[in-house]
C-alpha positions in Angstrom: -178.6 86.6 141.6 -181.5 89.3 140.4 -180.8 93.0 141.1 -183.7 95.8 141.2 -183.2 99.0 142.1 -185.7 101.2 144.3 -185.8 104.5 146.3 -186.6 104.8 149.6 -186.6 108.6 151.1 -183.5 108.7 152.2 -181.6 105.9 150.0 -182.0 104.1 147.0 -182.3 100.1 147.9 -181.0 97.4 145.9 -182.3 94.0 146.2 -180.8 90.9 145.3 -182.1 87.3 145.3 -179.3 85.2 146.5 -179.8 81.3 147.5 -183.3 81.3 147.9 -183.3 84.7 149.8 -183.8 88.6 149.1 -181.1 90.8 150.3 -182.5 94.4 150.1 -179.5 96.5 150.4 -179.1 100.6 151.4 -176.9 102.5 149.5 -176.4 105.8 150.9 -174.7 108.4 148.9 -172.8 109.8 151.3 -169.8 107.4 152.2 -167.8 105.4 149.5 -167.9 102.4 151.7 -171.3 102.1 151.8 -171.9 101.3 148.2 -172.2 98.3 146.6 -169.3 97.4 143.8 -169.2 95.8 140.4 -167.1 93.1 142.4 -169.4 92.2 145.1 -172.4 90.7 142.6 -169.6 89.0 140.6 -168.3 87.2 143.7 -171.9 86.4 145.1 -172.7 84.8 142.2 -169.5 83.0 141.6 -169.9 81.7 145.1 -173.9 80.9 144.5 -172.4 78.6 141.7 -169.6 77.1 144.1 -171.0 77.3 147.5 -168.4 74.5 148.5 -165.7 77.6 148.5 -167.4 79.0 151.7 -169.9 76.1 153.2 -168.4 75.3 156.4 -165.3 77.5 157.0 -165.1 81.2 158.8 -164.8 83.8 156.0 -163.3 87.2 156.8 -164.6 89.9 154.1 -162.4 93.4 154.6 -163.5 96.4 153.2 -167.1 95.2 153.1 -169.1 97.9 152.2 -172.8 97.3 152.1 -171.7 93.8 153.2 -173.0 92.1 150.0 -170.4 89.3 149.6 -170.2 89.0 154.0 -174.1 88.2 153.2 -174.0 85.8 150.6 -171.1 83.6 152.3 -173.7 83.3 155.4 -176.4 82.1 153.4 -174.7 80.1 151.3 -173.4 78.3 154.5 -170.5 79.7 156.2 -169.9 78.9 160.1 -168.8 82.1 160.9 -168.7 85.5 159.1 -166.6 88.9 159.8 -167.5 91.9 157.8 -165.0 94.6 158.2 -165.4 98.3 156.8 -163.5 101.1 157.8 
């Protein structure tokens, strides 16, 4: 997983390439939830390295955020993904 950072007018944007993909996140300042958390590039790349964990199965993520993690799991071959945030 690469991170880069970059503004847009109303948001800064973080991309991330994940399993072949870019995942270009939002990250408004306004809402805790909607940022992304030391955690959630941790876990995506944990799970880039064991894509077995998730590969097949439905994966519930709660307290999503930006959905980073919710993301990943679908591209690194879930069946079915839930994001929750409240």
């Amino acid at each position: 997983i690469v991170a880069a950072q970059k503004s847009l007018a109303t948001a800064p944007v973080t991309c991330f390439r994940l399993a072949g993909a870019v995942l270009q996140l939002s990250q408004p300042k306004s809402c805790i939830g909607d940022q992304i958390w030391p955690a959630a590039p941790a876990l995506a790349v944990y799970l880039e390295q064991e894509p077995m964990m998730v590969a097949g199965k439905a994966v519930l993520e709660l307290g999503s955020g930006c959905g980073l993690c919710g993301l990943a799991v679908a591209l690194l071959g879930a069946r079915r993904v839930t994001m929750t945030e409240c």
